[in-house]
mmCIF file as Biopython writes it, N, C-alpha, C and O atoms, coordinates in Angstrom:
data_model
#
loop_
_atom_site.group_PDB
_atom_site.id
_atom_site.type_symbol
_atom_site.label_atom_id
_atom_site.label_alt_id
_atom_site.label_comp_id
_atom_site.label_asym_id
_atom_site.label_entity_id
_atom_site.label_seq_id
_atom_site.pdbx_PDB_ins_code
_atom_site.Cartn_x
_atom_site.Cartn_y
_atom_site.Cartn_z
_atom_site.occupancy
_atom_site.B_iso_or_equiv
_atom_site.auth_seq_id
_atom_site.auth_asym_id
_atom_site.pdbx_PDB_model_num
ATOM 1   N N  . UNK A ? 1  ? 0.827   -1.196 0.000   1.0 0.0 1  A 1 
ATOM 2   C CA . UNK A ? 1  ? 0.000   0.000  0.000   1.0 0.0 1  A 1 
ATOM 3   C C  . UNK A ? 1  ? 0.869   1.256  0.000   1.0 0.0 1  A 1 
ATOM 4   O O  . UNK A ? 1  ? 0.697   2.178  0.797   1.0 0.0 1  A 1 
ATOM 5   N N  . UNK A ? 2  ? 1.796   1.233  -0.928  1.0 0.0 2  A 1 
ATOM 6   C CA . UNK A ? 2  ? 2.900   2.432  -0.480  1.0 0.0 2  A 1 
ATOM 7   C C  . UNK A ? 2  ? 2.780   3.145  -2.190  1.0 0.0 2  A 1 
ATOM 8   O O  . UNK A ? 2  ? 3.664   3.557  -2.940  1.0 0.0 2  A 1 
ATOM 9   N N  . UNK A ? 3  ? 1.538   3.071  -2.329  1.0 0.0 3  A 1 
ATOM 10  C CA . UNK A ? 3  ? 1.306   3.792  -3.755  1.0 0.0 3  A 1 
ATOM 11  C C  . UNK A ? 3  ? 0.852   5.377  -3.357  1.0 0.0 3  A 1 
ATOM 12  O O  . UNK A ? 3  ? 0.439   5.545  -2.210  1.0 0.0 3  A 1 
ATOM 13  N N  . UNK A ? 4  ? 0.916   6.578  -4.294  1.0 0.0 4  A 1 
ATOM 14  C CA . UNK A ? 4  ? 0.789   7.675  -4.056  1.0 0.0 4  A 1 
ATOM 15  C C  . UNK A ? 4  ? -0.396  7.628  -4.524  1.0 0.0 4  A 1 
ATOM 16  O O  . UNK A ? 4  ? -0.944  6.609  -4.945  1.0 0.0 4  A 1 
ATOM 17  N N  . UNK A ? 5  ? -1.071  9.204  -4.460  1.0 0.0 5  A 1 
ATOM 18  C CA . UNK A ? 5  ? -2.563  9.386  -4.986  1.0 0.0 5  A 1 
ATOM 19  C C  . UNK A ? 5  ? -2.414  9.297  -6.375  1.0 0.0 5  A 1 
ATOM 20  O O  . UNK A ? 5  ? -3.079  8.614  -7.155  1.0 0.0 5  A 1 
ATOM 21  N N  . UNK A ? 6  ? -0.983  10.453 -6.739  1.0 0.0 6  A 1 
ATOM 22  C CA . UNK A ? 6  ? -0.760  10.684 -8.074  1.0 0.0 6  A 1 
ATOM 23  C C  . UNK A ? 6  ? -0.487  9.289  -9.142  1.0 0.0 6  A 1 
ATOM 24  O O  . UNK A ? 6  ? -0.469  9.375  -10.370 1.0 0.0 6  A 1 
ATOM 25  N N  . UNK A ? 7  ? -0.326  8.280  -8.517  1.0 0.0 7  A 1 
ATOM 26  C CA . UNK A ? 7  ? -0.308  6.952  -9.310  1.0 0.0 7  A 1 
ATOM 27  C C  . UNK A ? 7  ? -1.506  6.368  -9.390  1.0 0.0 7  A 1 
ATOM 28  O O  . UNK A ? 7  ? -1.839  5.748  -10.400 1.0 0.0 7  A 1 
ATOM 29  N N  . UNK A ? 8  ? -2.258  6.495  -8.375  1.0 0.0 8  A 1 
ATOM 30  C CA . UNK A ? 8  ? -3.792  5.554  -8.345  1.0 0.0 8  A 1 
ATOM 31  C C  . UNK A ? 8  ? -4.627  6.315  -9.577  1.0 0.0 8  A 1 
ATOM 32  O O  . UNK A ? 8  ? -5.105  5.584  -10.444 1.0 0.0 8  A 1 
ATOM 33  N N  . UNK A ? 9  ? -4.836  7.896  -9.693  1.0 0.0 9  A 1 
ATOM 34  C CA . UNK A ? 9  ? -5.106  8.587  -10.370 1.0 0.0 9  A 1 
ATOM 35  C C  . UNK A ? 9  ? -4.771  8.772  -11.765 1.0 0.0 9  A 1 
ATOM 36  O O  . UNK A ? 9  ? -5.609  9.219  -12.548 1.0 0.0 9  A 1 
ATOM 37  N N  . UNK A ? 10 ? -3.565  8.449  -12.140 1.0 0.0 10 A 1 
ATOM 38  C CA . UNK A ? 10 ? -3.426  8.513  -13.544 1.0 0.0 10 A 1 
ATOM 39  C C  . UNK A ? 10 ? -3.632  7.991  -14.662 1.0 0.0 10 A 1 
ATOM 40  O O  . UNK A ? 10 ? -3.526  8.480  -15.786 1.0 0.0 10 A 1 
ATOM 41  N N  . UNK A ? 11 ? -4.100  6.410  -14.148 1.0 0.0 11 A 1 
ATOM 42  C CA . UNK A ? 11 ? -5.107  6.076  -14.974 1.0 0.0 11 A 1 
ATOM 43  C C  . UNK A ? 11 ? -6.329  6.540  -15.850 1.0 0.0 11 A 1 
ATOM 44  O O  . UNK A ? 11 ? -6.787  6.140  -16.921 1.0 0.0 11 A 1 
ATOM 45  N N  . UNK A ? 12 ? -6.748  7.751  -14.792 1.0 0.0 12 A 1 
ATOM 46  C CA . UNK A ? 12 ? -7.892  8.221  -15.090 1.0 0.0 12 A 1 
ATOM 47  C C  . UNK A ? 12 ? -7.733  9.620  -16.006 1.0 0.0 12 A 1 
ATOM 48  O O  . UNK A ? 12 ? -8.740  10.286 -16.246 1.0 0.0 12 A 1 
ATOM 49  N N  . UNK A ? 13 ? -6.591  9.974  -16.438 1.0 0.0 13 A 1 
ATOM 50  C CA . UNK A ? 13 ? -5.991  11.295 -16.593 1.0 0.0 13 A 1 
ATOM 51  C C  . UNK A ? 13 ? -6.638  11.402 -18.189 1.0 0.0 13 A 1 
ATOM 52  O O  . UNK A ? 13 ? -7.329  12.409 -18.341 1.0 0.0 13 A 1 
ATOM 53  N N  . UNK A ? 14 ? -6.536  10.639 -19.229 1.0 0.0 14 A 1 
ATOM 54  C CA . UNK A ? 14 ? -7.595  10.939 -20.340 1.0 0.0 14 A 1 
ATOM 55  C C  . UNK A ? 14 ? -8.304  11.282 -20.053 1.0 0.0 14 A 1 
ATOM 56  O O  . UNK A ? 14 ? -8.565  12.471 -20.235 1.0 0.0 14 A 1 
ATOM 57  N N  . UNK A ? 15 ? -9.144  10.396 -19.362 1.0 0.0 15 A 1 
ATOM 58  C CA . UNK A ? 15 ? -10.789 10.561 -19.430 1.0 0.0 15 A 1 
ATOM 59  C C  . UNK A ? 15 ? -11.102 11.719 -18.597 1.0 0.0 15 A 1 
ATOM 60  O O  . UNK A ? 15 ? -12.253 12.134 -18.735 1.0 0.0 15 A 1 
ATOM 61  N N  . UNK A ? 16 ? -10.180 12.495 -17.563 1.0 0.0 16 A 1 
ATOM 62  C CA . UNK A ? 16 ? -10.563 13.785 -17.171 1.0 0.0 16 A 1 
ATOM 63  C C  . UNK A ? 16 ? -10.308 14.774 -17.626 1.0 0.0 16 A 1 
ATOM 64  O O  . UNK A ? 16 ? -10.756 15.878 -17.314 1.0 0.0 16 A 1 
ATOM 65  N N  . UNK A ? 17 ? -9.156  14.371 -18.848 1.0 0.0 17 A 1 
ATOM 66  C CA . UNK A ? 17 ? -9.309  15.183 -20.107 1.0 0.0 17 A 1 
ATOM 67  C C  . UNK A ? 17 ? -10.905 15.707 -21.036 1.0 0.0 17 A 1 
ATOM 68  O O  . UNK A ? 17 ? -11.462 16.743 -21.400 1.0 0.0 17 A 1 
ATOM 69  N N  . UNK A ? 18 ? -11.062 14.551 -21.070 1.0 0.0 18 A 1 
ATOM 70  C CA . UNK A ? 18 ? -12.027 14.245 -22.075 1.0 0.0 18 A 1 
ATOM 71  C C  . UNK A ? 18 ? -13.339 14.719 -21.877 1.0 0.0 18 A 1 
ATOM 72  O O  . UNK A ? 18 ? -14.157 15.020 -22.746 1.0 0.0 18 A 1 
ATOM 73  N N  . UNK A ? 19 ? -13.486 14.764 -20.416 1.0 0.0 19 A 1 
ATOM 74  C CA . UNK A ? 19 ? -14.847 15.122 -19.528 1.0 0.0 19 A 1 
ATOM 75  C C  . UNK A ? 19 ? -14.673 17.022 -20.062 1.0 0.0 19 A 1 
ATOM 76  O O  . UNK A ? 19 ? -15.443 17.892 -20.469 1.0 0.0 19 A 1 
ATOM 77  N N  . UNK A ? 20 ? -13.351 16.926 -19.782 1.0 0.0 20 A 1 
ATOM 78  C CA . UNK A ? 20 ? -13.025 18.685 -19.198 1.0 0.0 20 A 1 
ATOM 79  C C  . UNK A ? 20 ? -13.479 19.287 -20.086 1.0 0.0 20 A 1 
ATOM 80  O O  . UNK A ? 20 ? -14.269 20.209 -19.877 1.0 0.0 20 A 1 
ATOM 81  N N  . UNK A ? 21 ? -12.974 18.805 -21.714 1.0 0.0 21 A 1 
ATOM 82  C CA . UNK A ? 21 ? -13.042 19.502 -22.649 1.0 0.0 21 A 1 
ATOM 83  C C  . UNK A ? 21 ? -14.544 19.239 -23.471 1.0 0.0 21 A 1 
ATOM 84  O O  . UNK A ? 21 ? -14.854 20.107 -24.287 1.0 0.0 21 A 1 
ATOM 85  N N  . UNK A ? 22 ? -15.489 18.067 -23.283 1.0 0.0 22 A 1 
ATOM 86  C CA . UNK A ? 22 ? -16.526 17.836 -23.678 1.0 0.0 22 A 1 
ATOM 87  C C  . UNK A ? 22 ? -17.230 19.451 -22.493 1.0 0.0 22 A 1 
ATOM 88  O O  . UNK A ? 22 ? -17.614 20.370 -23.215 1.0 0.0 22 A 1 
ATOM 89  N N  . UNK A ? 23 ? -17.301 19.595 -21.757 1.0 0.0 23 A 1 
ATOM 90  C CA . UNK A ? 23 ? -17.916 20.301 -20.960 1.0 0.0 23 A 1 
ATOM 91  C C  . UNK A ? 23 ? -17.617 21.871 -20.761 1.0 0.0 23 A 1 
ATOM 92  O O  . UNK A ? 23 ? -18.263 22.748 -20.188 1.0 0.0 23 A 1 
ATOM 93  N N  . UNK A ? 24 ? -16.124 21.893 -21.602 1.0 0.0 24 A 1 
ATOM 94  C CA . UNK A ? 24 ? -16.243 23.274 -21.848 1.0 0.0 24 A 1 
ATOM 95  C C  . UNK A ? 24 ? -16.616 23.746 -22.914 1.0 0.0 24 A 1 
ATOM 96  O O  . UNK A ? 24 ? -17.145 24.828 -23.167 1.0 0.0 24 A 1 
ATOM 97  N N  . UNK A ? 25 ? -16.199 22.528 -23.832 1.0 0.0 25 A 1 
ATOM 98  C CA . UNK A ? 25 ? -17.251 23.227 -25.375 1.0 0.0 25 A 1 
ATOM 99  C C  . UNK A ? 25 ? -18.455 23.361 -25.103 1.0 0.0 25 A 1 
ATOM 100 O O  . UNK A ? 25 ? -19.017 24.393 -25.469 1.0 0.0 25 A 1 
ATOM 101 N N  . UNK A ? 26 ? -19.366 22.095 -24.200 1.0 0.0 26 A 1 
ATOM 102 C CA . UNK A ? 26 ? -20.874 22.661 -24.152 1.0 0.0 26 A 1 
ATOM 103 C C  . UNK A ? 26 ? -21.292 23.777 -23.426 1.0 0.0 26 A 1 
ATOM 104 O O  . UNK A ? 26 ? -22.399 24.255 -23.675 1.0 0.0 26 A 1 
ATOM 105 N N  . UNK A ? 27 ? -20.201 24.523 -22.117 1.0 0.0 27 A 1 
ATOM 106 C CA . UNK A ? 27 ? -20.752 26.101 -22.230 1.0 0.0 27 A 1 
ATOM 107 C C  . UNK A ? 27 ? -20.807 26.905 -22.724 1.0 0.0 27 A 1 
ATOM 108 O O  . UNK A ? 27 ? -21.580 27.862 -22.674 1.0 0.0 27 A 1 
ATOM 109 N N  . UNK A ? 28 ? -19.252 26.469 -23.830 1.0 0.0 28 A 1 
ATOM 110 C CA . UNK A ? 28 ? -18.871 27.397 -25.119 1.0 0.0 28 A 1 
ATOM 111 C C  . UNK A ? 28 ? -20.320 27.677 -25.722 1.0 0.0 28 A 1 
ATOM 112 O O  . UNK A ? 28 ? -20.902 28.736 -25.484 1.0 0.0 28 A 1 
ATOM 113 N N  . UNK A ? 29 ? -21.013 26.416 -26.718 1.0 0.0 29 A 1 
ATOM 114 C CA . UNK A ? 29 ? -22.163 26.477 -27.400 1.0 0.0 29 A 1 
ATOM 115 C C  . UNK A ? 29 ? -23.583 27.100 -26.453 1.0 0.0 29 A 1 
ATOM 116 O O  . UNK A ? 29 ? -24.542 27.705 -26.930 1.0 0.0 29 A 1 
ATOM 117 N N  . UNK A ? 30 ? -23.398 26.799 -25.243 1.0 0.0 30 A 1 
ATOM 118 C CA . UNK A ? 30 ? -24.813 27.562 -24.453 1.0 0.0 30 A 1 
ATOM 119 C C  . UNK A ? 30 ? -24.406 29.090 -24.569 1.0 0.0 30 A 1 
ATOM 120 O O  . UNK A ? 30 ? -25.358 29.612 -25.150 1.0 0.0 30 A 1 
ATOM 121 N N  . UNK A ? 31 ? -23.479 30.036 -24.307 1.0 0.0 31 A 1 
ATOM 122 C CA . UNK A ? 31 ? -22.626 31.303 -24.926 1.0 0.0 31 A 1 
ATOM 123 C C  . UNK A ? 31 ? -23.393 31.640 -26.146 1.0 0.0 31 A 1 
ATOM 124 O O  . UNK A ? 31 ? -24.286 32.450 -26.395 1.0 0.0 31 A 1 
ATOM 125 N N  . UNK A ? 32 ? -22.640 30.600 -26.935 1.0 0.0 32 A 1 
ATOM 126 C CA . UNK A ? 32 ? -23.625 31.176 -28.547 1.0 0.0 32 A 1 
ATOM 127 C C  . UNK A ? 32 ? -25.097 30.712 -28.726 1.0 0.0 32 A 1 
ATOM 128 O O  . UNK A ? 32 ? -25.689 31.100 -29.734 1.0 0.0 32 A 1 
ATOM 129 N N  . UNK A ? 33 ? -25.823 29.809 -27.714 1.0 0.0 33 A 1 
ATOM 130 C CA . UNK A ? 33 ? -26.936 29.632 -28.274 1.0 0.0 33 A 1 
ATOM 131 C C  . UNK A ? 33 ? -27.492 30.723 -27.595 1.0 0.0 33 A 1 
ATOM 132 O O  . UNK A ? 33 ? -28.540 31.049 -28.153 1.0 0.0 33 A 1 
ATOM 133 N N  . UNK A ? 34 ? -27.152 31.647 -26.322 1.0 0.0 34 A 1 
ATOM 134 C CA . UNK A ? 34 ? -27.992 32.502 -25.852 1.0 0.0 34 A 1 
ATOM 135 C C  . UNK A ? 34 ? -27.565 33.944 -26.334 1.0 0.0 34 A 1 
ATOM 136 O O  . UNK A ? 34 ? -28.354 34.887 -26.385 1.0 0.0 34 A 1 
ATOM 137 N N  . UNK A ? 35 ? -26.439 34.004 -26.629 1.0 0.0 35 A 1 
ATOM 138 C CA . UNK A ? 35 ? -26.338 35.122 -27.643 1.0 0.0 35 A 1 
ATOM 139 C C  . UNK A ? 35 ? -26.932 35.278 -29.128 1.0 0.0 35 A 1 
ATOM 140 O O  . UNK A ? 35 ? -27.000 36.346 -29.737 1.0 0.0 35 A 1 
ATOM 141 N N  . UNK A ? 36 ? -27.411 33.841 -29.671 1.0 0.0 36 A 1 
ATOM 142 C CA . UNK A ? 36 ? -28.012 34.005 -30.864 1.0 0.0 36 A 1 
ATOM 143 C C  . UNK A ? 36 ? -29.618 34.067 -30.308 1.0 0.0 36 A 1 
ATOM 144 O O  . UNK A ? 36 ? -30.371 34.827 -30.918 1.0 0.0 36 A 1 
ATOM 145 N N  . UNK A ? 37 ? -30.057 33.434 -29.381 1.0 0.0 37 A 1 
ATOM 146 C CA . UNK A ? 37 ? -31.672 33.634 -28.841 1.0 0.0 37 A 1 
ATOM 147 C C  . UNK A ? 37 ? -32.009 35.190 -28.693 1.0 0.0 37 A 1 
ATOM 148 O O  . UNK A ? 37 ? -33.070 35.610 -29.155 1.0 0.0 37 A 1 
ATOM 149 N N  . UNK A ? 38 ? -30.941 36.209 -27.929 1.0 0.0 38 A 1 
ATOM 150 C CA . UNK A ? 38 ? -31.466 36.673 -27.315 1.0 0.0 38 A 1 
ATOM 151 C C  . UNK A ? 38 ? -31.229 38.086 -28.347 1.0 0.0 38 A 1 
ATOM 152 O O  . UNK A ? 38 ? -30.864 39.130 -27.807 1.0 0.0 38 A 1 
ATOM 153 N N  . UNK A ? 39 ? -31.471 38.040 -29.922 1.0 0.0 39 A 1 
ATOM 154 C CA . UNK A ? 39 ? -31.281 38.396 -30.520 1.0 0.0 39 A 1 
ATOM 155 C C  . UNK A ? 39 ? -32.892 38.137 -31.231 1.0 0.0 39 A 1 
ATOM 156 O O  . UNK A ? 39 ? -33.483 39.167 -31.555 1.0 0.0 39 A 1 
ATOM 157 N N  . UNK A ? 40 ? -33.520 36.962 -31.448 1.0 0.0 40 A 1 
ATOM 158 C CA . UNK A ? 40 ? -34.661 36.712 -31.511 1.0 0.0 40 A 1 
ATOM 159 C C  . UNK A ? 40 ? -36.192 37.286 -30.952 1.0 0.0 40 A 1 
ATOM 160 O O  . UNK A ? 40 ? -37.170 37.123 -31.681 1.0 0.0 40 A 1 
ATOM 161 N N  . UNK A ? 41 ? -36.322 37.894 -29.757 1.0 0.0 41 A 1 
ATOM 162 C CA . UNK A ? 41 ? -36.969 38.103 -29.121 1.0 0.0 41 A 1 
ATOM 163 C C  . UNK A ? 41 ? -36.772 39.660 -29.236 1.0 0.0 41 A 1 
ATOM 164 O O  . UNK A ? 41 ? -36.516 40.148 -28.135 1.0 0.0 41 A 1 
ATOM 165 N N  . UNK A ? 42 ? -36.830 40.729 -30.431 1.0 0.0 42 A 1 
ATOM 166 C CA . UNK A ? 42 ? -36.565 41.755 -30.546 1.0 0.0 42 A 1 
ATOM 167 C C  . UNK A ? 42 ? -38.319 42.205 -30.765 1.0 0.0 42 A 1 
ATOM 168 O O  . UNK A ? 42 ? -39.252 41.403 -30.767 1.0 0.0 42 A 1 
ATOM 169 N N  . UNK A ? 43 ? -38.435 44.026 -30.978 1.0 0.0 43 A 1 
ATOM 170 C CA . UNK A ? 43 ? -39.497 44.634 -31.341 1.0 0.0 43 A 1 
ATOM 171 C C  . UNK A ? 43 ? -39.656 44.514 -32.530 1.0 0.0 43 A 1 
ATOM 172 O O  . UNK A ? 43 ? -40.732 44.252 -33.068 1.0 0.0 43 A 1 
ATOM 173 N N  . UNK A ? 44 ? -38.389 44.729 -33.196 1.0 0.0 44 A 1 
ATOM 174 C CA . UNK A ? 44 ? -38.166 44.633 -34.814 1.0 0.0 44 A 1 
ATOM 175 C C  . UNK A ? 44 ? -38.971 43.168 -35.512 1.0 0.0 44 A 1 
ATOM 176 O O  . UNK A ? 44 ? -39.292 43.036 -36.693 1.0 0.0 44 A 1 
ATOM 177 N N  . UNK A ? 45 ? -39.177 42.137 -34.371 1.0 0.0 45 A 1 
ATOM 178 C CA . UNK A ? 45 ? -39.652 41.003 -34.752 1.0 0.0 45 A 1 
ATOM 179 C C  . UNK A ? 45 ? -40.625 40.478 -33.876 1.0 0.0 45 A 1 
ATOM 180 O O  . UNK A ? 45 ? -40.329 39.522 -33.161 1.0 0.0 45 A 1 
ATOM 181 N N  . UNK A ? 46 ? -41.883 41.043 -33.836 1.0 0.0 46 A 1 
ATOM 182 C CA . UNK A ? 46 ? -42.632 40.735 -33.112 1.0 0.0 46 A 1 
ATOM 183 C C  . UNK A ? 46 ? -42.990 39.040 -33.087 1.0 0.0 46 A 1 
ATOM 184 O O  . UNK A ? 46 ? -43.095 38.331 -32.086 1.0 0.0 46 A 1 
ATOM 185 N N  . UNK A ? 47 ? -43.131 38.666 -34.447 1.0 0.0 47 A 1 
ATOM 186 C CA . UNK A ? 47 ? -43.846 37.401 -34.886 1.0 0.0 47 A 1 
ATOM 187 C C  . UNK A ? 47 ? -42.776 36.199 -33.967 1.0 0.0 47 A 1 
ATOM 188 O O  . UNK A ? 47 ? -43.343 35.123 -33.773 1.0 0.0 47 A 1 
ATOM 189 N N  . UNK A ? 48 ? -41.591 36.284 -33.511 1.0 0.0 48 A 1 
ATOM 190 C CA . UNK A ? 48 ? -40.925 35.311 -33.205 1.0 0.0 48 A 1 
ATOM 191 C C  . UNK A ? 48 ? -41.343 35.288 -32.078 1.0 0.0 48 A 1 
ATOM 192 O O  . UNK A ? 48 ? -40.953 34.425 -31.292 1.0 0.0 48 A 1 
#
């Protein structure tokens, strides 16, 4: 039992890659989906 954290853990070091960057692109895209919404909901465009 004379293993460090940093060894038990690095196994996992992709996949907390993988999480990190899946999850910052999807705030990236919530960014542009509410900057493109909130462009929608104008006077100029009542009908939307």
């Amino acid at each position: 039992m004379d293993t460090s954290f940093a060894e038990l853990v690095e196994d996992w070091h992709d996949f907390d890659v993988l999480v990190g960057t899946a999850a910052a692109t999807l705030v990236g895209l919530m960014f542009v989906a509410a900057s493109i919404g909130a462009s929608v909901f104008t006077e100029k465009d009542p009908a939307a």
